[in-house]
HTML snippet that shows the backbone in 3Dmol.js (N, CA, C, O; Angstrom):
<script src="https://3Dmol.org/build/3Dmol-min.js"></script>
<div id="view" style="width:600px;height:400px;position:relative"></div>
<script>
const pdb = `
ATOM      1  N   UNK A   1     -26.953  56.549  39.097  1.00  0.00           N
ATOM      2  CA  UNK A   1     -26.626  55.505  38.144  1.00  0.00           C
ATOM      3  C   UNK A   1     -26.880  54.155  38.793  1.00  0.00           C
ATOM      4  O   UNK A   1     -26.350  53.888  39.871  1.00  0.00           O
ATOM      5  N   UNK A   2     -27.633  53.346  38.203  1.00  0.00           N
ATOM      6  CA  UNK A   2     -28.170  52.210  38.726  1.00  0.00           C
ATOM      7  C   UNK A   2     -26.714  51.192  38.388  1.00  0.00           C
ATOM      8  O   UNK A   2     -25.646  51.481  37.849  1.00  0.00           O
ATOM      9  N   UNK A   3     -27.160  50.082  38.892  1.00  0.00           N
ATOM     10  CA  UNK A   3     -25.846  48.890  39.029  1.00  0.00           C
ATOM     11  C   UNK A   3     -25.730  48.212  37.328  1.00  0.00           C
ATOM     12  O   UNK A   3     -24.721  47.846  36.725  1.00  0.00           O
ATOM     13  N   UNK A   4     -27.036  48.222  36.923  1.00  0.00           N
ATOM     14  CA  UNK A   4     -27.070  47.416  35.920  1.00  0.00           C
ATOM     15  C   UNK A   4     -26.766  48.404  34.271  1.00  0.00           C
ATOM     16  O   UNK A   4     -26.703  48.030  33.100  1.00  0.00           O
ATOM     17  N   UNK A   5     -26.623  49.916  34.998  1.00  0.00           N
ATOM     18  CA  UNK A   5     -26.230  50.483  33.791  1.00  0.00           C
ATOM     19  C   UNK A   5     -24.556  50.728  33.878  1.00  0.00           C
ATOM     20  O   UNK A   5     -23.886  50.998  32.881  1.00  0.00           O
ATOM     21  N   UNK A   6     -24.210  50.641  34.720  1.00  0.00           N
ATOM     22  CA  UNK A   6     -22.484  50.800  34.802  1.00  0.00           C
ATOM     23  C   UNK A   6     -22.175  49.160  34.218  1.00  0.00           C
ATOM     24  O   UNK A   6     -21.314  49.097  33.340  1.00  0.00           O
ATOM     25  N   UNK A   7     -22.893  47.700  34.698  1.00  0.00           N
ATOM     26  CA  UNK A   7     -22.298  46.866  33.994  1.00  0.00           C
ATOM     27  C   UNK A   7     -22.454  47.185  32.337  1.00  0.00           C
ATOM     28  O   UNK A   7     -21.514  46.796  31.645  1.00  0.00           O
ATOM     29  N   UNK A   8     -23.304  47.701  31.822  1.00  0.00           N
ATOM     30  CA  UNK A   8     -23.645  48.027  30.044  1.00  0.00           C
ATOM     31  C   UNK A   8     -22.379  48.935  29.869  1.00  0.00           C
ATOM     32  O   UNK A   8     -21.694  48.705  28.872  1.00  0.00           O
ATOM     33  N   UNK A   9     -21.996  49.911  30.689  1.00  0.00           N
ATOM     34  CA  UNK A   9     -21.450  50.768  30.205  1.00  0.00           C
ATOM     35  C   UNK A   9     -19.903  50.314  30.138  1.00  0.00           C
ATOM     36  O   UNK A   9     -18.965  50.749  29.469  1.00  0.00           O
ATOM     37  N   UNK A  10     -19.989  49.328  31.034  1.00  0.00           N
ATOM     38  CA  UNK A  10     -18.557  48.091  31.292  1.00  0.00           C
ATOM     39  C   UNK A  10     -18.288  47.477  29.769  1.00  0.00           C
ATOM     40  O   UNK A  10     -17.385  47.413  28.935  1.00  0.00           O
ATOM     41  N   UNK A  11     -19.613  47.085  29.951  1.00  0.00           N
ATOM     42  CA  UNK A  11     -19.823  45.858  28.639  1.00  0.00           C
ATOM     43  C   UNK A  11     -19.125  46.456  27.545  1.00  0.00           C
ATOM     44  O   UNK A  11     -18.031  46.036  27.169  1.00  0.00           O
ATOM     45  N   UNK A  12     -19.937  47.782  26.825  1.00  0.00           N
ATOM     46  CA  UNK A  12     -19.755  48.723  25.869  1.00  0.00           C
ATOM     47  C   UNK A  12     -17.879  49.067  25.831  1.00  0.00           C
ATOM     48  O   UNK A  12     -17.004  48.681  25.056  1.00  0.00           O
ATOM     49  N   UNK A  13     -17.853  49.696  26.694  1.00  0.00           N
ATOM     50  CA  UNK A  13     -15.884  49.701  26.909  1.00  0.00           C
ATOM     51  C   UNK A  13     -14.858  48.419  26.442  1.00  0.00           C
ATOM     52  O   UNK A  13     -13.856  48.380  25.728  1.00  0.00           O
ATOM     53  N   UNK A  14     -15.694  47.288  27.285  1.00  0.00           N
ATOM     54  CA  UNK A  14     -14.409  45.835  27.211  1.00  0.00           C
ATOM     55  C   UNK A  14     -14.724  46.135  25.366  1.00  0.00           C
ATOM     56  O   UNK A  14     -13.801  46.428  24.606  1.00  0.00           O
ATOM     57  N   UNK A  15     -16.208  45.985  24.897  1.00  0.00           N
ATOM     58  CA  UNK A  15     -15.899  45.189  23.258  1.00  0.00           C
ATOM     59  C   UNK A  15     -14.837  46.474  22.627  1.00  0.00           C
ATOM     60  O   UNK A  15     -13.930  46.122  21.872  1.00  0.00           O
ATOM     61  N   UNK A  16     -14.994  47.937  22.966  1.00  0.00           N
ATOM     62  CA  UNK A  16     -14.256  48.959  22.432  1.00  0.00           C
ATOM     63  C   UNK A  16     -12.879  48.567  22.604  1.00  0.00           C
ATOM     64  O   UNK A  16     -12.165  48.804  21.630  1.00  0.00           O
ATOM     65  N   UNK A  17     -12.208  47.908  23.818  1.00  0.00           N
ATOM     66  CA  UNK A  17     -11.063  48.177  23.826  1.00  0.00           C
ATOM     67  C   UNK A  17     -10.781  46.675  23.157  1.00  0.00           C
ATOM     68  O   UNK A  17      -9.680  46.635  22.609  1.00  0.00           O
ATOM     69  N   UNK A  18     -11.365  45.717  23.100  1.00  0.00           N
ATOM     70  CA  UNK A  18     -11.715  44.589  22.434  1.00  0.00           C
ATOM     71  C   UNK A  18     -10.833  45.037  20.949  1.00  0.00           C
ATOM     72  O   UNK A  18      -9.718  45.003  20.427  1.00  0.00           O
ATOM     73  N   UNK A  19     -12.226  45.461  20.740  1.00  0.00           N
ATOM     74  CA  UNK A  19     -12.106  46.231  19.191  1.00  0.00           C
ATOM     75  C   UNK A  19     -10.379  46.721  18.593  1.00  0.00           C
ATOM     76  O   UNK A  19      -9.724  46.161  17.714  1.00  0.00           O
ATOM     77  N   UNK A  20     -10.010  47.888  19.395  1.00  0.00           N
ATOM     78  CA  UNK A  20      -8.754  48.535  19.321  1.00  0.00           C
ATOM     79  C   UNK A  20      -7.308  47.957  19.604  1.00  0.00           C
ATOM     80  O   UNK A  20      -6.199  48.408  19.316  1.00  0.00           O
ATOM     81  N   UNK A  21      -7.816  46.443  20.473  1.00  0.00           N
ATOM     82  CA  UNK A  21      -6.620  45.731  20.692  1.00  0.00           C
ATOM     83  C   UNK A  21      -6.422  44.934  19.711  1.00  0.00           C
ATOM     84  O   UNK A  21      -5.240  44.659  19.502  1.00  0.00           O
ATOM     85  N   UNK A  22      -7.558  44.251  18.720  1.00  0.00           N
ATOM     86  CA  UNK A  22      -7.502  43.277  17.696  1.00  0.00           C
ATOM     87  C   UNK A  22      -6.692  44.086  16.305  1.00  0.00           C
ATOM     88  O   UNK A  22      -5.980  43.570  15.444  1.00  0.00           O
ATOM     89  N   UNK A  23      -7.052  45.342  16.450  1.00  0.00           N
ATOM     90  CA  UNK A  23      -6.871  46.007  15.616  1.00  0.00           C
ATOM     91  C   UNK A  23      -5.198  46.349  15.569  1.00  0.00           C
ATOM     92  O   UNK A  23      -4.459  46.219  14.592  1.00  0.00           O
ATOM     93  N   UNK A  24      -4.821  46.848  16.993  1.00  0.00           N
ATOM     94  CA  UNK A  24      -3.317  46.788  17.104  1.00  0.00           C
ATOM     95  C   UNK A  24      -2.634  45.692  16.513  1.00  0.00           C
ATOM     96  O   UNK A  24      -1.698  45.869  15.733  1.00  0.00           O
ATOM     97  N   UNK A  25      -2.906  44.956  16.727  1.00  0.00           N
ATOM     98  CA  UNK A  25      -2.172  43.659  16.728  1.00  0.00           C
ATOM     99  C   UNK A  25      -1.912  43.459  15.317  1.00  0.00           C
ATOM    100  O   UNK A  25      -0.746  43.415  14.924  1.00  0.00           O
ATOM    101  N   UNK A  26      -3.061  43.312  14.377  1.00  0.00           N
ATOM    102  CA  UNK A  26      -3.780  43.017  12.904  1.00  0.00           C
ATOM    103  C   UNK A  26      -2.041  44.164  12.295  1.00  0.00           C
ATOM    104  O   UNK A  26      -1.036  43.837  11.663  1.00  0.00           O
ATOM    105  N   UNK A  27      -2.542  45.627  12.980  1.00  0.00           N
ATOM    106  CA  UNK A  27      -1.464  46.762  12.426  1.00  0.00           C
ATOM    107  C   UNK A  27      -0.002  46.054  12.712  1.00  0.00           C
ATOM    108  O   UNK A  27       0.781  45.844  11.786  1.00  0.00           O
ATOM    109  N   UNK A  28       0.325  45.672  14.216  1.00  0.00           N
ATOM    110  CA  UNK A  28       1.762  45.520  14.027  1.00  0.00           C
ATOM    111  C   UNK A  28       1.846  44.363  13.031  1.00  0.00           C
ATOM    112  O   UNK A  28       2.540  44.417  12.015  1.00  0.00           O
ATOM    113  N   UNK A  29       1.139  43.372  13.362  1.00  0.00           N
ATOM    114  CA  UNK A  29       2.116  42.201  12.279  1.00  0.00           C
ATOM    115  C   UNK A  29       1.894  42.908  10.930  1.00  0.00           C
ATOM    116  O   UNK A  29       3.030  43.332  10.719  1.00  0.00           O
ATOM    117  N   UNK A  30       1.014  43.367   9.705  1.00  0.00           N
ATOM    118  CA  UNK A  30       0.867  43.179   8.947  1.00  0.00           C
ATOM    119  C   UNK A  30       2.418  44.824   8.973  1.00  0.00           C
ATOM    120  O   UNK A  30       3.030  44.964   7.914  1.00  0.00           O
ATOM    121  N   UNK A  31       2.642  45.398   9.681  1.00  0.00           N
ATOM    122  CA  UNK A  31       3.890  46.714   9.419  1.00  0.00           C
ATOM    123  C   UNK A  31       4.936  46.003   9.521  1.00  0.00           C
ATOM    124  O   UNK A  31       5.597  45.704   8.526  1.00  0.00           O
ATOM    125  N   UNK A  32       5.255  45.616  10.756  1.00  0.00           N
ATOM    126  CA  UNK A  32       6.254  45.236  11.918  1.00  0.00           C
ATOM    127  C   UNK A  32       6.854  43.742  11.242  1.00  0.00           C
ATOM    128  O   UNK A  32       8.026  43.567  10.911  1.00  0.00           O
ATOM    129  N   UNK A  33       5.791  42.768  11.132  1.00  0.00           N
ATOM    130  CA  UNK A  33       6.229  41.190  10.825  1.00  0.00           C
ATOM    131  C   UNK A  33       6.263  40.954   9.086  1.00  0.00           C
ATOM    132  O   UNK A  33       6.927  40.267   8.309  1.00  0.00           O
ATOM    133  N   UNK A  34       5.308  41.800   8.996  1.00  0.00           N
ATOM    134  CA  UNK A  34       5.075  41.598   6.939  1.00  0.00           C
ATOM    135  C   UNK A  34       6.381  42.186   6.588  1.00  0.00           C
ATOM    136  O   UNK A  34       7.368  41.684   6.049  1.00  0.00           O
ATOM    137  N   UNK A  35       6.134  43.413   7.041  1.00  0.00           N
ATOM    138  CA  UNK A  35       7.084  44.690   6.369  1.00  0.00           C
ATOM    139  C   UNK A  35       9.077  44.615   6.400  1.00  0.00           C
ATOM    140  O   UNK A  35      10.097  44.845   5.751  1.00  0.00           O
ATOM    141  N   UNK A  36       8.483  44.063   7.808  1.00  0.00           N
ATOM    142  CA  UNK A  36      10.053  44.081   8.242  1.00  0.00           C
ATOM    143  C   UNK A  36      10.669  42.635   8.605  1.00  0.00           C
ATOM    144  O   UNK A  36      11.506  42.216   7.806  1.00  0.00           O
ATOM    145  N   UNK A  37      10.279  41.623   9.988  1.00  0.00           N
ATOM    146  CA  UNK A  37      10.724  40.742  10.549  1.00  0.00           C
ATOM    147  C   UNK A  37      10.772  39.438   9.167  1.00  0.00           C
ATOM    148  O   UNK A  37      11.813  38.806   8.985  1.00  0.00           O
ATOM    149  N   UNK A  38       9.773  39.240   8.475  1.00  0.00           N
ATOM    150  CA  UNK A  38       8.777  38.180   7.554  1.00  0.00           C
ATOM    151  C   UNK A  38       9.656  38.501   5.900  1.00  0.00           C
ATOM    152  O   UNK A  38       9.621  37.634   5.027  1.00  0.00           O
ATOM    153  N   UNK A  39      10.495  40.015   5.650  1.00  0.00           N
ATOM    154  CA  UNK A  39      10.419  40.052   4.108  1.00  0.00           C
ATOM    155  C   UNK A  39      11.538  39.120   3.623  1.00  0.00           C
ATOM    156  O   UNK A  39      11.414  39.110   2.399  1.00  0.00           O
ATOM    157  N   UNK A  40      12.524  38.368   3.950  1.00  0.00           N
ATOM    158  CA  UNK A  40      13.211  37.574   3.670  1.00  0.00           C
ATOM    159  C   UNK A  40      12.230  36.320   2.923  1.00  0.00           C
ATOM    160  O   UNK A  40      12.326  35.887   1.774  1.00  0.00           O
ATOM    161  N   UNK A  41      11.392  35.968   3.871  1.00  0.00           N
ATOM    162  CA  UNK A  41      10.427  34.663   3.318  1.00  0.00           C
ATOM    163  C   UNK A  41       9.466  35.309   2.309  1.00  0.00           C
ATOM    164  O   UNK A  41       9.381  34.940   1.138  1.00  0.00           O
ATOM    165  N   UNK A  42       8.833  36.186   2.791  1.00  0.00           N
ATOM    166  CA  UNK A  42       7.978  36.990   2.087  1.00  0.00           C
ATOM    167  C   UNK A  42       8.559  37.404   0.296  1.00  0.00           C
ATOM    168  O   UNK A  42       7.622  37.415  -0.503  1.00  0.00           O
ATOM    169  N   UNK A  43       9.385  37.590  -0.064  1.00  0.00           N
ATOM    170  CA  UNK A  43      10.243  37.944  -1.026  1.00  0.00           C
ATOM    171  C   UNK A  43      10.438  36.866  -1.806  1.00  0.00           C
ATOM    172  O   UNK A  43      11.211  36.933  -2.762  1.00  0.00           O
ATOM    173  N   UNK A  44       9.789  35.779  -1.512  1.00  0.00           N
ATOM    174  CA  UNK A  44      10.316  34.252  -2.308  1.00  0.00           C
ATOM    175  C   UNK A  44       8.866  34.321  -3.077  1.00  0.00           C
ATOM    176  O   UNK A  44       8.858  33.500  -3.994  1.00  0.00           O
ATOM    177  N   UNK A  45       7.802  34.958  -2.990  1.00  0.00           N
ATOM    178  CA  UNK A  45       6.561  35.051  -3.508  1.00  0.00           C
ATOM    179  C   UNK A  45       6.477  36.735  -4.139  1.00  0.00           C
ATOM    180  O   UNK A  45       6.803  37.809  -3.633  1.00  0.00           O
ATOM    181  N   UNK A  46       5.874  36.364  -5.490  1.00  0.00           N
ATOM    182  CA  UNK A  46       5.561  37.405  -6.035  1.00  0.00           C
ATOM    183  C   UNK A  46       4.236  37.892  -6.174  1.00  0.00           C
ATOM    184  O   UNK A  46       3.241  37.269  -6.543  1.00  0.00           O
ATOM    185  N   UNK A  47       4.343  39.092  -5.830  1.00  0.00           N
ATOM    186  CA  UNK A  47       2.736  39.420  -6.052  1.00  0.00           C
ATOM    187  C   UNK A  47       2.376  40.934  -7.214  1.00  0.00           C
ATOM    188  O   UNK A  47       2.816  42.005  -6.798  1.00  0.00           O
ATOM    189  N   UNK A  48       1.858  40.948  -8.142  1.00  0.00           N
ATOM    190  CA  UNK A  48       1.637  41.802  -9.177  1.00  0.00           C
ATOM    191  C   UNK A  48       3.402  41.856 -10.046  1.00  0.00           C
ATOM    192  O   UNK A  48       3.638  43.055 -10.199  1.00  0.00           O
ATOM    193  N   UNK A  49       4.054  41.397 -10.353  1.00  0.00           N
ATOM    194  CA  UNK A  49       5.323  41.605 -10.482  1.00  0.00           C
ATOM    195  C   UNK A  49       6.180  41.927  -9.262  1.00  0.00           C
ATOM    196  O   UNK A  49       7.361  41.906  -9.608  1.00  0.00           O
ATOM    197  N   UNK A  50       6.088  42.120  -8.402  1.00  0.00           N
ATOM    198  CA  UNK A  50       6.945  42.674  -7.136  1.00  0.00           C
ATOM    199  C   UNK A  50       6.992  41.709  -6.379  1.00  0.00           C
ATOM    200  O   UNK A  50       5.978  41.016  -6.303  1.00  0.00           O
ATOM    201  N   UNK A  51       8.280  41.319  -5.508  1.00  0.00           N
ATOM    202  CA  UNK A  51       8.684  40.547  -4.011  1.00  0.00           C
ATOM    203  C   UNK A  51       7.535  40.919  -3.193  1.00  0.00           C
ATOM    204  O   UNK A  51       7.424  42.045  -2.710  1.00  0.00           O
ATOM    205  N   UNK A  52       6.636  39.941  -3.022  1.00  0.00           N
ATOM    206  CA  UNK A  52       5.773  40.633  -1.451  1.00  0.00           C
ATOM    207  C   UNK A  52       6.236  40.907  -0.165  1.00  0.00           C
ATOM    208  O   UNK A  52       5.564  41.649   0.552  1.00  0.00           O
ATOM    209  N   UNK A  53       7.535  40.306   0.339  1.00  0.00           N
ATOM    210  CA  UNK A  53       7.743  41.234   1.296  1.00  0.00           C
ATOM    211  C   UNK A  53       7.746  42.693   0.882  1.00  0.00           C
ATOM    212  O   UNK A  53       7.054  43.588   1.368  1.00  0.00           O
ATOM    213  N   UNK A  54       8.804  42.806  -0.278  1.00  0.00           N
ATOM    214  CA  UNK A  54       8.727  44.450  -0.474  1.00  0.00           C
ATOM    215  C   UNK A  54       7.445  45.393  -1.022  1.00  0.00           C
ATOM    216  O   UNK A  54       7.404  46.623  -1.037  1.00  0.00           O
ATOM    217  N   UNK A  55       6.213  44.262  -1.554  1.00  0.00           N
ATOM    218  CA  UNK A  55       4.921  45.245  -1.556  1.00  0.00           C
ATOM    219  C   UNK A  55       4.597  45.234  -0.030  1.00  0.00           C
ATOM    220  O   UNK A  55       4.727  46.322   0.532  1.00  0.00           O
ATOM    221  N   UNK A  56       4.306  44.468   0.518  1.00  0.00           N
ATOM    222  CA  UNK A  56       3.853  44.919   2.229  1.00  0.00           C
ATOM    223  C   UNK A  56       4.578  45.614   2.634  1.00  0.00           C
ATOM    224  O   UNK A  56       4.015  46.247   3.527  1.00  0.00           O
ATOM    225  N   UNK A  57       5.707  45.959   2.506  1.00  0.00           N
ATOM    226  CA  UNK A  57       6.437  47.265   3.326  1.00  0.00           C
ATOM    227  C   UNK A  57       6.030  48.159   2.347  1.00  0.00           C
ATOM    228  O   UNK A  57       5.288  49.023   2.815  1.00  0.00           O
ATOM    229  N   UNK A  58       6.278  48.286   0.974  1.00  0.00           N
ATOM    230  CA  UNK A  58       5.660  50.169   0.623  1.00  0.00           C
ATOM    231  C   UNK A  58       4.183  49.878  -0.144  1.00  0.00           C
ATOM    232  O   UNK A  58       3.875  50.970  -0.621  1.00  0.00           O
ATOM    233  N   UNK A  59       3.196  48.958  -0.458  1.00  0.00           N
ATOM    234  CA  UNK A  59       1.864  49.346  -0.371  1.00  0.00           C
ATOM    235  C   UNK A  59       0.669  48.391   0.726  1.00  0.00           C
ATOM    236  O   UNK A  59      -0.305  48.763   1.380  1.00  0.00           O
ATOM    237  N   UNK A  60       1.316  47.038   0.523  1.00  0.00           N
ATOM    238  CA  UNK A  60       0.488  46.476   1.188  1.00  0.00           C
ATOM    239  C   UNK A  60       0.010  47.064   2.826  1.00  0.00           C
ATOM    240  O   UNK A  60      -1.209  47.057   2.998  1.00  0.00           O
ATOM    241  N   UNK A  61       0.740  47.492   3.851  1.00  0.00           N
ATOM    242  CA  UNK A  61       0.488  47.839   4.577  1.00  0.00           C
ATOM    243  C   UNK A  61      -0.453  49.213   4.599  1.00  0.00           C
ATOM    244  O   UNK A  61      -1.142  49.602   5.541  1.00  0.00           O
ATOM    245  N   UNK A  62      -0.343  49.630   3.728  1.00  0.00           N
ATOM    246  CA  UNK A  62      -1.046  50.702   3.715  1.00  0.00           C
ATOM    247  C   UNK A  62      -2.881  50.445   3.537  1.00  0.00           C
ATOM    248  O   UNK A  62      -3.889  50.856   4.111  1.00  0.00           O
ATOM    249  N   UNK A  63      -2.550  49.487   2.346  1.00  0.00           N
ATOM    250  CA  UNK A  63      -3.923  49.038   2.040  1.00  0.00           C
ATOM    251  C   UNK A  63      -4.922  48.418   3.156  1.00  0.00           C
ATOM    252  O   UNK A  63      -6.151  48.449   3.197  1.00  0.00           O
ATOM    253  N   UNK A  64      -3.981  47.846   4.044  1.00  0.00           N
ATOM    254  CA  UNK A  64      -4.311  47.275   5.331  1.00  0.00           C
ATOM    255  C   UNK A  64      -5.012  48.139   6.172  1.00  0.00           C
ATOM    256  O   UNK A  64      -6.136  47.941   6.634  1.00  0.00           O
ATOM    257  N   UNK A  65      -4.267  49.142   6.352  1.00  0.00           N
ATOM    258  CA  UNK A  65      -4.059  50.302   7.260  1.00  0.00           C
ATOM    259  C   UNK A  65      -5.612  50.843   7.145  1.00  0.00           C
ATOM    260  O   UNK A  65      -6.246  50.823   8.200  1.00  0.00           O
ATOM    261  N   UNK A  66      -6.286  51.326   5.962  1.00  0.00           N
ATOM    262  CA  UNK A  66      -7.272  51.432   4.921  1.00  0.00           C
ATOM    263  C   UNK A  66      -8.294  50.567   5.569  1.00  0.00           C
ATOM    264  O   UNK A  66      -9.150  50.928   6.378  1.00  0.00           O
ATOM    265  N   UNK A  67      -8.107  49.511   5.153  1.00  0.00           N
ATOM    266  CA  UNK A  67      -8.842  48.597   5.784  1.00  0.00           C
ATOM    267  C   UNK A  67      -9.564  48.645   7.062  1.00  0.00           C
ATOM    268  O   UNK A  67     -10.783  48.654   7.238  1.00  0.00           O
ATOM    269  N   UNK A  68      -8.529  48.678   8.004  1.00  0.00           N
ATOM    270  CA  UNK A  68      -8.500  48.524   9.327  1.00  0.00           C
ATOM    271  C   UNK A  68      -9.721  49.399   9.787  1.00  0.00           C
ATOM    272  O   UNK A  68     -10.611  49.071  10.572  1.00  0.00           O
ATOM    273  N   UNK A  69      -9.516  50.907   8.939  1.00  0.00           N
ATOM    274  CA  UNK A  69     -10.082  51.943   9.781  1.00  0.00           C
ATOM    275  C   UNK A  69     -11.332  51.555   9.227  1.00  0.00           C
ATOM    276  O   UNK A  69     -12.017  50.945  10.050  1.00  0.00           O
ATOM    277  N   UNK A  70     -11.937  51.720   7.959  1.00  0.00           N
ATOM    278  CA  UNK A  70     -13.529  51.024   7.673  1.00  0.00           C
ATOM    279  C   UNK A  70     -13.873  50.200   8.369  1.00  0.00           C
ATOM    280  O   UNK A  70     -15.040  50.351   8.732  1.00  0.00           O
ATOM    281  N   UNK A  71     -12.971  48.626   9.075  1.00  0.00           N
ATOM    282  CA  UNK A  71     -13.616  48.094   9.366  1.00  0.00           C
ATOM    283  C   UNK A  71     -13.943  48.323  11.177  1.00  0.00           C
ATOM    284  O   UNK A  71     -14.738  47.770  11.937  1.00  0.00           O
ATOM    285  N   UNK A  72     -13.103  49.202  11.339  1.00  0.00           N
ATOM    286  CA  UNK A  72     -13.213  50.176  12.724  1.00  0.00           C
ATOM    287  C   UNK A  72     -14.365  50.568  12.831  1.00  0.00           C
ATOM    288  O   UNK A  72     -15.166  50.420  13.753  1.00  0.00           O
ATOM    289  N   UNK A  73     -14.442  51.009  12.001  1.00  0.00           N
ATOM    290  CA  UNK A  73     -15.696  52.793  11.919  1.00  0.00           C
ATOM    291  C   UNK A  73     -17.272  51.486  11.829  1.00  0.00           C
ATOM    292  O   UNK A  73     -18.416  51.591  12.270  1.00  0.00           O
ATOM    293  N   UNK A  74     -16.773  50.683  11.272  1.00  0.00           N
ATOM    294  CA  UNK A  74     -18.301  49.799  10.936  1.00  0.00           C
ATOM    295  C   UNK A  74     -18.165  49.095  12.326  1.00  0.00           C
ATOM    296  O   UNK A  74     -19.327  48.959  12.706  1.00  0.00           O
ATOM    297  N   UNK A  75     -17.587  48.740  12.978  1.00  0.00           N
ATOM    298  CA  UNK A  75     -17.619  47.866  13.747  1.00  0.00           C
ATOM    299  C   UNK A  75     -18.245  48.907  15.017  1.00  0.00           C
ATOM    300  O   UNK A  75     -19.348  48.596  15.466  1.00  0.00           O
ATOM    301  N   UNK A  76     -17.800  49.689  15.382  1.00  0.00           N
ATOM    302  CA  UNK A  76     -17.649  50.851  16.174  1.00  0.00           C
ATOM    303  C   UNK A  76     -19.142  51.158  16.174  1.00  0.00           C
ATOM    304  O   UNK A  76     -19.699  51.027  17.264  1.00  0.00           O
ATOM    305  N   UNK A  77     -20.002  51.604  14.976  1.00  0.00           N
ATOM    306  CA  UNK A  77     -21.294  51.587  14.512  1.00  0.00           C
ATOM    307  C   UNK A  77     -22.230  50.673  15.031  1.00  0.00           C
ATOM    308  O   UNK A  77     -23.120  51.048  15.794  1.00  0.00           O
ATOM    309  N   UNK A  78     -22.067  49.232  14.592  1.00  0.00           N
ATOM    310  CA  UNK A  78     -22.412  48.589  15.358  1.00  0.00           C
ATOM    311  C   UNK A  78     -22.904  48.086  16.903  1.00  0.00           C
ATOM    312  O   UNK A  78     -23.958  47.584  17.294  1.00  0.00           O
ATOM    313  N   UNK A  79     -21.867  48.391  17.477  1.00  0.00           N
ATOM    314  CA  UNK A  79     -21.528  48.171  18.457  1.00  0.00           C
ATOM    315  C   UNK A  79     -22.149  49.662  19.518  1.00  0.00           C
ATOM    316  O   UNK A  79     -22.570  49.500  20.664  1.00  0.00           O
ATOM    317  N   UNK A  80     -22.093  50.698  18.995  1.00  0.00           N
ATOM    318  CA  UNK A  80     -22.893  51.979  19.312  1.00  0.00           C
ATOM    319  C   UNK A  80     -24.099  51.999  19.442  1.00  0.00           C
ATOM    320  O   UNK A  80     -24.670  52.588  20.359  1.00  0.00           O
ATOM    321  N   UNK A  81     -25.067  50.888  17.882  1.00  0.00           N
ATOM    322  CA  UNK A  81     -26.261  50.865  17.685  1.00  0.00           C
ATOM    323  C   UNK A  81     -26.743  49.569  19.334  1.00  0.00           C
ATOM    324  O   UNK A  81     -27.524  49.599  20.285  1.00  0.00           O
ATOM    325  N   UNK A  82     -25.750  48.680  18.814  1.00  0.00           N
ATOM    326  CA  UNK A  82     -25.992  47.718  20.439  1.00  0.00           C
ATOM    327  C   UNK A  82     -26.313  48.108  21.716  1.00  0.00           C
ATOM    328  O   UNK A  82     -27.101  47.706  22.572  1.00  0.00           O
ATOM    329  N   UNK A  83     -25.547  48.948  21.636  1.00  0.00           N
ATOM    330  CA  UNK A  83     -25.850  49.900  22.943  1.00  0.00           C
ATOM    331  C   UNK A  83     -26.101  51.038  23.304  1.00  0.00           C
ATOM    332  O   UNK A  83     -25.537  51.770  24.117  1.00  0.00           O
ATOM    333  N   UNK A  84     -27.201  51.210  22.508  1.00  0.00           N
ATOM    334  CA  UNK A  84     -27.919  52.738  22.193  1.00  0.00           C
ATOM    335  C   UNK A  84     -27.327  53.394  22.405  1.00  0.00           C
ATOM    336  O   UNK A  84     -27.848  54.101  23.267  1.00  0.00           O
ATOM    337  N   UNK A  85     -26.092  53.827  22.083  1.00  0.00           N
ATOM    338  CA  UNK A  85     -25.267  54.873  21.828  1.00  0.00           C
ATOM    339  C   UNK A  85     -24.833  55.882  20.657  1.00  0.00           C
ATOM    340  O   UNK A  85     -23.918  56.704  20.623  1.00  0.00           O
ATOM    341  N   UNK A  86     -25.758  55.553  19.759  1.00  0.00           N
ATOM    342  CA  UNK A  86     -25.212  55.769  18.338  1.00  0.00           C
ATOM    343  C   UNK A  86     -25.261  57.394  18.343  1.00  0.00           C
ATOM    344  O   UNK A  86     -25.091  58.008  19.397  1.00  0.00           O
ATOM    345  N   UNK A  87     -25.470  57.974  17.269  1.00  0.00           N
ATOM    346  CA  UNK A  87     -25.513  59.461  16.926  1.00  0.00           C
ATOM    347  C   UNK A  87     -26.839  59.325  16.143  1.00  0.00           C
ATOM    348  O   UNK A  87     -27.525  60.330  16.327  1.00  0.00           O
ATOM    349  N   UNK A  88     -27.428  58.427  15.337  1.00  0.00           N
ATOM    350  CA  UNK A  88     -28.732  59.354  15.100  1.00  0.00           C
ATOM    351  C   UNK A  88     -29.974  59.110  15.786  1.00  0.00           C
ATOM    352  O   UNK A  88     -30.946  59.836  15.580  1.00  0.00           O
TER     353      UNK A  88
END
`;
const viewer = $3Dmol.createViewer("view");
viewer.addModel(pdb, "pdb");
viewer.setStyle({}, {cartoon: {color: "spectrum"}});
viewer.zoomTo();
viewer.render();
</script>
């Protein structure tokens, strides 16, 4: 293994864990701060008929959640094709 393919293979890892840490984060607040810490304020706004704190704790987070992983899987893709790693 040459020097300059362990830095790619460096490279490839940091944006992955890049990737998975932005993503943590995105998950706790929108569970953790929407759902739970935030629904007092959150609850002064309505969204579809319902308190939005209490849609982010039983749908909004979910929809998020949803989110997250598409924009995982695309990003992930990307980032595979960058570094000739992909599958096809």
């Amino acid at each position: 293994m040459s020097g300059n393919e362990g830095n790619a293979n460096d490279a490839y890892w940091k944006a992955n864990v890049t990737h998975i840490i932005v993503s943590l984060v995105i998950w706790f607040v929108v569970s953790y701060g929407f759902g739970i810490l935030l629904v007092d304020p959150l609850n002064a706004i309505e969204f579809g008929g319902f308190k939005l704190g209490f849609w982010f704790a039983q749908q909004g987070a979910i929809y998020v959640f949803l989110i997250l992983i598409a924009v995982y899987a695309i990003r992930m893709n990307a980032l595979d094709r960058h570094h000739g790693v992909d599958e096809q």
